[in-house]
C-alpha positions as CSV (number, residue, x, y, z in Angstrom):
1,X,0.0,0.0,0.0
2,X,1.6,3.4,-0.8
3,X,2.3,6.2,1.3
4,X,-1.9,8.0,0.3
5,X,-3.2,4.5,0.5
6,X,-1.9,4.3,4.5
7,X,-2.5,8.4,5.0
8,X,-6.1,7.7,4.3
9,X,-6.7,4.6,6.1
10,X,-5.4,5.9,9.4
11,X,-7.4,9.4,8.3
12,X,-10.7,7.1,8.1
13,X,-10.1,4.7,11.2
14,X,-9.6,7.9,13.0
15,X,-12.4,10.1,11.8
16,X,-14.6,6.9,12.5
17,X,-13.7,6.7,16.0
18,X,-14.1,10.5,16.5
19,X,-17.4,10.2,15.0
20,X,-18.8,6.8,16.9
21,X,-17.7,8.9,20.1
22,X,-19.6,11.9,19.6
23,X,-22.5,10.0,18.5
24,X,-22.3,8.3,22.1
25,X,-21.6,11.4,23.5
26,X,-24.7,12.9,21.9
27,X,-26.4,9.8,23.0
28,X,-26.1,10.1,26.7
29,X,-26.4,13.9,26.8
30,X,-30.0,13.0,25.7
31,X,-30.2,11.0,28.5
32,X,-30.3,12.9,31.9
33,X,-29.6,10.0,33.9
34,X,-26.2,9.0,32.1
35,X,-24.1,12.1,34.0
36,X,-20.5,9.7,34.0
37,X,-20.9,8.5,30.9
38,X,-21.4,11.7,29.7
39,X,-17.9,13.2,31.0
40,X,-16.5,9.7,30.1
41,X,-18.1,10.4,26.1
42,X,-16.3,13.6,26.3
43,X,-12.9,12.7,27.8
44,X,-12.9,10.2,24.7
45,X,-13.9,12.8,22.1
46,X,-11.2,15.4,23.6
47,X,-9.0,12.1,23.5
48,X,-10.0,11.8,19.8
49,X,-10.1,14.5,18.2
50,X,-6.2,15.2,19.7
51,X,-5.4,11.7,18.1
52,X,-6.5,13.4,14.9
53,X,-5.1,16.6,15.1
54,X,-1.9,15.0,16.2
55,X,-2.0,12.5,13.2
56,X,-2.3,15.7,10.6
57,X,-0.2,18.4,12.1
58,X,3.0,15.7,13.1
59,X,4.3,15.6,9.3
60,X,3.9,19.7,9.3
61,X,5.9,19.6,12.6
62,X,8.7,16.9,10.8
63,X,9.0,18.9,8.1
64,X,9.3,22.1,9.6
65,X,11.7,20.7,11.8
66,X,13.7,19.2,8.8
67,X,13.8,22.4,6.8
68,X,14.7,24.6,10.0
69,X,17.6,22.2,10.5
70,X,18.8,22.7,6.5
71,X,18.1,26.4,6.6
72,X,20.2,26.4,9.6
73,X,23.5,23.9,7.3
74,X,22.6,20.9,9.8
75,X,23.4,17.9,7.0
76,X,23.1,15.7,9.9
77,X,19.4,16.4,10.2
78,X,16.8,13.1,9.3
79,X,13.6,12.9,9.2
80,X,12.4,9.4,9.0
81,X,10.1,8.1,12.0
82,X,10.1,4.2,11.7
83,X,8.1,3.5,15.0
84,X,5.4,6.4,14.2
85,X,3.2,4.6,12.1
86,X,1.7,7.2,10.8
87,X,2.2,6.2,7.3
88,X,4.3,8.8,6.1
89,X,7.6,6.9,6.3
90,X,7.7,6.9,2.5
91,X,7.9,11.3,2.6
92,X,10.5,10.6,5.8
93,X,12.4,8.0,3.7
94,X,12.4,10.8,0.4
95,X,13.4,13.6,2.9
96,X,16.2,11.3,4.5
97,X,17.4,10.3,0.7
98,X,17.3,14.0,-0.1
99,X,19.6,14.8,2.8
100,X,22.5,12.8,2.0
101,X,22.5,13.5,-1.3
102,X,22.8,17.2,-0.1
103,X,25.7,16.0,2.4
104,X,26.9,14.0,0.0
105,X,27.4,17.3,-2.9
106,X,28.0,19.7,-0.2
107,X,31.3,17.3,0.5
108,X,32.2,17.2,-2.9
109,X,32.2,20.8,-3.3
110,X,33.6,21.3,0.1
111,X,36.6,19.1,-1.7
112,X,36.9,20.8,-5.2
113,X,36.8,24.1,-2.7
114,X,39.8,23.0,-0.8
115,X,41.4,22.2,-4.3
116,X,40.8,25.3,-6.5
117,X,41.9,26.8,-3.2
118,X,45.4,25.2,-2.5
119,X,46.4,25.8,-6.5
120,X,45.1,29.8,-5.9
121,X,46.9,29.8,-2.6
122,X,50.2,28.3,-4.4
123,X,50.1,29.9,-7.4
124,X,53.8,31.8,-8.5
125,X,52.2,34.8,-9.2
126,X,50.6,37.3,-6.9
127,X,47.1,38.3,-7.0
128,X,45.0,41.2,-5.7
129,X,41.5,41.4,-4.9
130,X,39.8,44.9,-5.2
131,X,36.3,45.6,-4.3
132,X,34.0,48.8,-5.4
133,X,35.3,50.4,-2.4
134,X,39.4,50.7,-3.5
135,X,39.6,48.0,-0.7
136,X,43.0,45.7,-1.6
137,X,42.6,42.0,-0.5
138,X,46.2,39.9,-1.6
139,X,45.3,36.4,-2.2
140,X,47.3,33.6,-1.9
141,X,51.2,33.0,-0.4
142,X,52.9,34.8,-3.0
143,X,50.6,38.1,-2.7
144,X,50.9,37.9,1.4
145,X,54.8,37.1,0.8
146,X,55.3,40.0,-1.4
147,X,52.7,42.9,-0.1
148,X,52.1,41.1,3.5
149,X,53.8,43.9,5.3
150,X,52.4,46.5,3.7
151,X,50.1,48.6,6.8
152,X,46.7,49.0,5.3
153,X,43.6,47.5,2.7
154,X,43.5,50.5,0.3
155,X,44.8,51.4,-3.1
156,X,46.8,54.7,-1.6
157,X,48.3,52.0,0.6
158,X,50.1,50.8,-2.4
159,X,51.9,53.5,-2.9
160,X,55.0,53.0,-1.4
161,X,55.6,50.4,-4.0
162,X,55.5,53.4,-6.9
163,X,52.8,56.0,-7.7
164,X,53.0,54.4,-10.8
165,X,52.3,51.0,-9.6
166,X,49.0,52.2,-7.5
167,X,47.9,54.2,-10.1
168,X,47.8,50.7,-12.2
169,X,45.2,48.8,-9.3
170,X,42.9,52.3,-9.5
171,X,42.6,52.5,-13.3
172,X,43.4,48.8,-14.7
173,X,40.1,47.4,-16.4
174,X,39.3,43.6,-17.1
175,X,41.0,42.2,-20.0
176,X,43.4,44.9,-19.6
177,X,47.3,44.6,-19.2
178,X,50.0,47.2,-18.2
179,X,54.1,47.0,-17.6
180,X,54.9,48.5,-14.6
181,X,58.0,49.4,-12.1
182,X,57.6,48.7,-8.3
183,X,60.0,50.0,-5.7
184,X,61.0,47.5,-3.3
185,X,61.4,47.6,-0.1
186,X,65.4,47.5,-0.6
187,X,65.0,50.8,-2.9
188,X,65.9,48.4,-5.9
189,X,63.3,48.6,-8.4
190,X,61.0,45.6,-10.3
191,X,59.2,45.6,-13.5
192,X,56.1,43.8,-13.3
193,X,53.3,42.5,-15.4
194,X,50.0,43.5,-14.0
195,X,47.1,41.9,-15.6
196,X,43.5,42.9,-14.9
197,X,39.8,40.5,-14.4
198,X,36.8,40.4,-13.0
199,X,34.9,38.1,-10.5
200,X,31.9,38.2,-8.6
201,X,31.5,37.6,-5.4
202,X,28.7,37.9,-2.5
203,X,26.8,39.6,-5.0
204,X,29.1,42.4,-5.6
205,X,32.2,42.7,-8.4
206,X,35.6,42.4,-8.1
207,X,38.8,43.1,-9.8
208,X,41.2,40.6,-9.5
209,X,44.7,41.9,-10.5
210,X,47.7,39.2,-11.3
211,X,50.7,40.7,-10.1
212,X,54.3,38.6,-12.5
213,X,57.3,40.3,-11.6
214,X,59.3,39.9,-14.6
215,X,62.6,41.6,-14.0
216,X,64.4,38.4,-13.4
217,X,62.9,36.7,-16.8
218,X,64.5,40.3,-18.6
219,X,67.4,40.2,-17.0
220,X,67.9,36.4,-18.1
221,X,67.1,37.1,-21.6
222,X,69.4,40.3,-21.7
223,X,72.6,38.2,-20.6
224,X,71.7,35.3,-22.7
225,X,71.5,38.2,-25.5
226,X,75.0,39.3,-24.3
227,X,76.5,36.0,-24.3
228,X,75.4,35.5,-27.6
229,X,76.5,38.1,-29.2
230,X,79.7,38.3,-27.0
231,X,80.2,34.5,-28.3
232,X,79.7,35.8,-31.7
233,X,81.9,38.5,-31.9
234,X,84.3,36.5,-30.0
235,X,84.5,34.2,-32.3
236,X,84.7,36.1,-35.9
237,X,87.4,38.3,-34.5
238,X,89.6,35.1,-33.2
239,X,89.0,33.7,-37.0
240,X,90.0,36.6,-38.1
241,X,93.0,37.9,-35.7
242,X,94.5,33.9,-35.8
243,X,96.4,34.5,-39.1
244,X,97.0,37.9,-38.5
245,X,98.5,37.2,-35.5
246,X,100.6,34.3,-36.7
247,X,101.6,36.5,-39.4
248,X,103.0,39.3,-37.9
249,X,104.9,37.1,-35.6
250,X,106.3,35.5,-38.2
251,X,107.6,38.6,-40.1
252,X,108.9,39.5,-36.6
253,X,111.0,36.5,-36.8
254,X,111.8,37.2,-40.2
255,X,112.8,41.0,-39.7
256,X,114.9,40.2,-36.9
257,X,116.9,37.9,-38.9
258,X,117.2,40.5,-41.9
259,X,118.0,43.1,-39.4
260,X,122.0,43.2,-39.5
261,X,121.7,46.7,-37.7
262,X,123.6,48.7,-41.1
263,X,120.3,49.4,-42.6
264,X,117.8,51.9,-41.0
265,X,115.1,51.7,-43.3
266,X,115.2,47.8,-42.2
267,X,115.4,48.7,-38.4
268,X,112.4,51.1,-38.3
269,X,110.1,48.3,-40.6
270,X,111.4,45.5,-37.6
271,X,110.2,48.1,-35.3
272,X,107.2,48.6,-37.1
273,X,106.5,44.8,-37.4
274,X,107.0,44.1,-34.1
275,X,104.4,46.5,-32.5
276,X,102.5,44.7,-34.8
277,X,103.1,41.6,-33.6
278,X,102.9,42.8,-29.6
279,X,99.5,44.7,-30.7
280,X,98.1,41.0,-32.6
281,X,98.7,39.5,-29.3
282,X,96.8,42.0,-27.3
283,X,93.9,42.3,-28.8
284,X,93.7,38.1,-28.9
285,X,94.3,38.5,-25.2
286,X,91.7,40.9,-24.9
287,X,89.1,38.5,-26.6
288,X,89.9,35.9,-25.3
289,X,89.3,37.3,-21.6
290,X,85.8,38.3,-23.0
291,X,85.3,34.6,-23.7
292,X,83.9,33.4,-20.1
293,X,81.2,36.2,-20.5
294,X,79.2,34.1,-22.9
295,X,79.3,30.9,-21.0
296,X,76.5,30.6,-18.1
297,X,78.1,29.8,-14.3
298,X,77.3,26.4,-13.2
299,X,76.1,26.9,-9.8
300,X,76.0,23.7,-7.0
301,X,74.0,25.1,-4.3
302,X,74.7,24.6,-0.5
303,X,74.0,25.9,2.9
304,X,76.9,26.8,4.8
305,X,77.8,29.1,7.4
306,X,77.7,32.7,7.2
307,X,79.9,33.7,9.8
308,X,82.8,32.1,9.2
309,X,82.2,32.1,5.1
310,X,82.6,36.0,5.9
311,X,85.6,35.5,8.2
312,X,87.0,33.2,4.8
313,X,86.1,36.3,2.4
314,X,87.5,39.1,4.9
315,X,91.0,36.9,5.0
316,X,91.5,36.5,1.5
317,X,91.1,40.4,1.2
318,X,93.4,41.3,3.8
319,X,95.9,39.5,2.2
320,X,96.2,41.8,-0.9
321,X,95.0,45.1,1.3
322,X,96.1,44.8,5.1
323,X,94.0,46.8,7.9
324,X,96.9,49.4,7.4
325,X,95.7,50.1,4.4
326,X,92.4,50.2,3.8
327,X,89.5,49.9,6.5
328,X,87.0,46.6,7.0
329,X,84.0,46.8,8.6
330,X,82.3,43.2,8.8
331,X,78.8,42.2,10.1
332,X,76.6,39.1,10.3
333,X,73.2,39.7,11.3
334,X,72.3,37.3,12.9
335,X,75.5,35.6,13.6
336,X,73.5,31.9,13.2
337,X,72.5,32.9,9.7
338,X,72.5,30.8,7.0
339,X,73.4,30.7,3.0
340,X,72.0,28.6,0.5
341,X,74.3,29.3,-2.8
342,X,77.5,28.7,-4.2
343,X,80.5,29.1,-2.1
344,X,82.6,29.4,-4.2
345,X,80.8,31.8,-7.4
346,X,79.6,33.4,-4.1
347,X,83.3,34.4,-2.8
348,X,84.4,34.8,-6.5
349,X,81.9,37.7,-6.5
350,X,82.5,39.2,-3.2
351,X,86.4,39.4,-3.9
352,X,85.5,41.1,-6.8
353,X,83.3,43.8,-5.4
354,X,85.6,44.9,-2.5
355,X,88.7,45.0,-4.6
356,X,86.8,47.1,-7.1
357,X,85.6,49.4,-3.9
358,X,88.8,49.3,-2.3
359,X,90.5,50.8,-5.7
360,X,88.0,53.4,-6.0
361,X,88.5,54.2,-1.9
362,X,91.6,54.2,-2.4
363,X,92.1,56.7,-5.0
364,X,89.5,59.3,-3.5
365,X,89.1,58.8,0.1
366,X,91.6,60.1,2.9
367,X,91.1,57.5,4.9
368,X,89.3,54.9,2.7
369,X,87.1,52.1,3.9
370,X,85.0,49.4,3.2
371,X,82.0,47.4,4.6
372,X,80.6,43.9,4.3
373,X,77.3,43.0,5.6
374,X,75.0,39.9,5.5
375,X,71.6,39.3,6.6
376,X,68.7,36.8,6.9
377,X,65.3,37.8,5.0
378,X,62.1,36.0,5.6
379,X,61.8,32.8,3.9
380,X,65.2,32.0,4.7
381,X,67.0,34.6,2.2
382,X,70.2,36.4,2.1
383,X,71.0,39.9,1.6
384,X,74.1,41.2,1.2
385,X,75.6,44.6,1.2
386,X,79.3,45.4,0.3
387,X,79.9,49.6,0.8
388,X,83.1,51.6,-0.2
389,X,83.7,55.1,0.6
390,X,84.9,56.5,-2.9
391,X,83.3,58.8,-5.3
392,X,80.6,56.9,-6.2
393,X,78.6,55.5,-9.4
394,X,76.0,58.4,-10.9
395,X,72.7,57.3,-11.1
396,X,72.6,57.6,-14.6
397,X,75.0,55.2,-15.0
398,X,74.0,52.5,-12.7
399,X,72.5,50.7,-15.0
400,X,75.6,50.6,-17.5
401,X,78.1,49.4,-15.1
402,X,77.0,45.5,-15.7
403,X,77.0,45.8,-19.1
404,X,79.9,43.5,-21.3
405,X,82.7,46.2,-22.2
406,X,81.4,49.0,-20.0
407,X,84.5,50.3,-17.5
408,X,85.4,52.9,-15.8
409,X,89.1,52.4,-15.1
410,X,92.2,52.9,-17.3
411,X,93.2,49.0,-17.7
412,X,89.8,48.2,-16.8
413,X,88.0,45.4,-18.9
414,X,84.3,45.5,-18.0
415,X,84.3,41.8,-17.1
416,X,84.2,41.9,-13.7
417,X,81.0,43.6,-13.3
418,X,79.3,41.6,-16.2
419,X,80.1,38.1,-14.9
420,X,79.4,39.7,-11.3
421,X,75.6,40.0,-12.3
422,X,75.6,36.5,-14.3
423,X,76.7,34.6,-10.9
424,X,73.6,36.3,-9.2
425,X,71.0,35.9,-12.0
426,X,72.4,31.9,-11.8
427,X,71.3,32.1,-8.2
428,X,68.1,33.8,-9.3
429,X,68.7,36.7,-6.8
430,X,69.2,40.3,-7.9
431,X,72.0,42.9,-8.0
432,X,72.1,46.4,-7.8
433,X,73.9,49.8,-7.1
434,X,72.5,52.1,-4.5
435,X,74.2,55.4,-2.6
436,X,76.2,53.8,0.0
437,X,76.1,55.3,4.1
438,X,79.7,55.6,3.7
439,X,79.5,58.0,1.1
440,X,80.5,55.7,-2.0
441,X,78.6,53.0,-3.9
442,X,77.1,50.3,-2.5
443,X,76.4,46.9,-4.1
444,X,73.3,45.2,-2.6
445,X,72.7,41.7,-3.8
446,X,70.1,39.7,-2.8
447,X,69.9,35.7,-2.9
């Protein structure tokens, strides 16, 4: 029998017994002689008519119940009532199937949830949420990494990472793109691809702004631009300058042998053939050094010691320029730090720097100095800060000194500096020249 069959079979049973009961009641109130059976007949129709009223209303009160307890997100809400026997077990049973296949898709998209939002959370790039309102929201680890200690939630906030850059949040649309440069907290600048959407949510719009810096990706393809061409050009002049060379030595040889010392006309073409010769050489010394430029440092990472890598560095410069020359200022902060590079690139590098700081001290400064500090970032990075009290690098040409041929000393060679920034762009850190405390240049590098 089906779930109307049983409703109307209890309905009728029910409705009959009401109905004998009041006839009976109506029987002995006709009857002044039948007083108890007259408050017995009304007990049992009070009795009765509750039954009935309890049979229709106690599905109303299930279900009210039931949806209360989904309105409310109890999923562990049933409504079935096997030992009721009111006959609607078959609406409990549909309610009760209807629940858990709400717990069940509430748990699936409680899972896909947590999915889409570990892959937002580690995605490489950073994203910004803005509201109506100009309020800033950074979403996921790289966003909280990069702007999470920035103090405040609006746009004007932004500003300390360029006017430029929180002029980009206020006025970038959806579908919209934009190349931008942020100022880090270091003073170093970053360009950055900022890339505009839109997304609703809780009924209102949002712009969601992907935040790629890219200065790391240019500054790759720049020196792997460099190194080819250097490699290029390299190479065509060696083909080139190999025969010449071997040439004018030979007719060196040759004059020297013809050159009895009676002819001067032969004495000044020996002479002339020689500075040939000398001037060959040079040049194929001076292209050959240009040589390690194009090839990329292998780098084999570890994690060593700061401190007494430091005490290592500030002993292999002290050997060429002693205390009595030249000031030393060294600092570890903190003193347990760690590195996690290439020991040996990494002290190639650092010698570098403070010999080219200690030559440009040297020739401007009474009393000329240097520094050499290291510290721990968050996330368990290293900056590094090597200071030198001499004139200086002009701002306008800070961003020449790393380029391939670029020097500013006499016998200079513009290696150093080049292959400086290669080693740090193996590491995937940064590089770059600042005014120094001490009245110099300072190189800050950060790994």
């Amino acid at each position: 029998m089906g779930f109307k069959g049983r409703f109307a079979l209890g309905l009728a049973w029910r409705m009959a017994v009401l109905l004998a009961i009041l006839a009976a009641f109506a029987a002995s109130l006709a009857n002044p002689n039948l007083g108890a059976a007259r408050i017995v007949a009304a007990a049992l129709v009070f009795v009765a008519a509750l039954g009935l009223w309890n049979f229709i209303q106690r599905t109303n009160l299930e279900v009210a119940r039931f949806i209360e307890a989904i309105r409310f997100g109890d999923m562990s809400a049933s409504f079935s009532r096997p030992a009721a026997g009111s006959g609607f077990d078959a609406l409990g049973d549909a309610l009760d199937s209807g629940i858990r296949a709400l717990r069940e898709e509430r748990a699936r998209m409680s899972d896909e949830s947590r999915f889409y939002q570990a892959i937002v959370d580690d995605l490489p790039i950073a994203l910004l949420l803005i509201d109506a309102e100009e309020r800033v929201e950074p979403v996921g680890k790289t966003a909280r990494r990069m702007f999470g200690a920035l103090e405040g939630v609006r746009i004007a906030d932004y500003a300390q990472f360029g006017e430029g850059f929180a002029q980009c949040l206020r006025s970038l649309q959806p579908g919209s793109r934009q190349l931008v440069t942020m100022a880090l907290e270091s003073g170093q600048t970053q360009r950055a691809l900022l890339r505009a959407g839109a997304v609703h949510r809780l009924g209102g719009s949002h712009r969601v702004i992907t935040v790629q810096p890219i200065q790391e990706a240019l500054n790759a393809v720049e020196i792997a631009t460099q190194s080819d061409l250097v490699r290029v050009l390299t190479h065509e002049i060696m083909n080139s300058m190999t025969p010449v060379t071997s040439l004018a030595r030979t007719a060196a040889d040759l004059m020297i042998e013809a050159d009895k010392g009676g002819d001067e006309t032969i004495a000044d073409a020996r002479a002339a053939v020689e500075t040939l010769a000398r001037r060959a050489d040079g040049v194929m010394h001076f292209v050959q050094s240009y040589r390690q430029i194009s090839r990329t440092p292998q780098v084999h990472r570890q994690v060593f010691v700061a401190a007494s890598f430091a005490d290592e560095l500030r002993r292999l410069f002290q050997a060429d320029w002693p205390a009595s020359r030249i000031g030393f200022d060294l600092a570890v902060d903190p003193e347990t730090m760690m590195i996690d590079a290439d020991p040996d690139l990494l002290a190639q590098l650092l010698i570098n720097l403070l010999r080219n700081g200690a030559e440009a001290a040297e020739g401007s400064a009474a009393e000329p100095g240097l520094g050499l500090r290291f510290e721990a970032t968050r996330g368990g990075g290293a900056t590094i800060l090597v200071d030198d009290n001499g004139p200086g690098i002009p701002e306008a040409r800070r961003a020449e000194v790393f380029l391939p041929f670029f020097t500013t000393k006499a016998k200079g060679t513009g290696v150093g500096l080049s292959l400086a920034r290669q080693i740090v762009l193996a590491h995937d850190g940064t590089i770059g020249i600042e005014q120094s405390p001490l009245g110099g240049a300072r190189f800050r590098i950060i790994l």
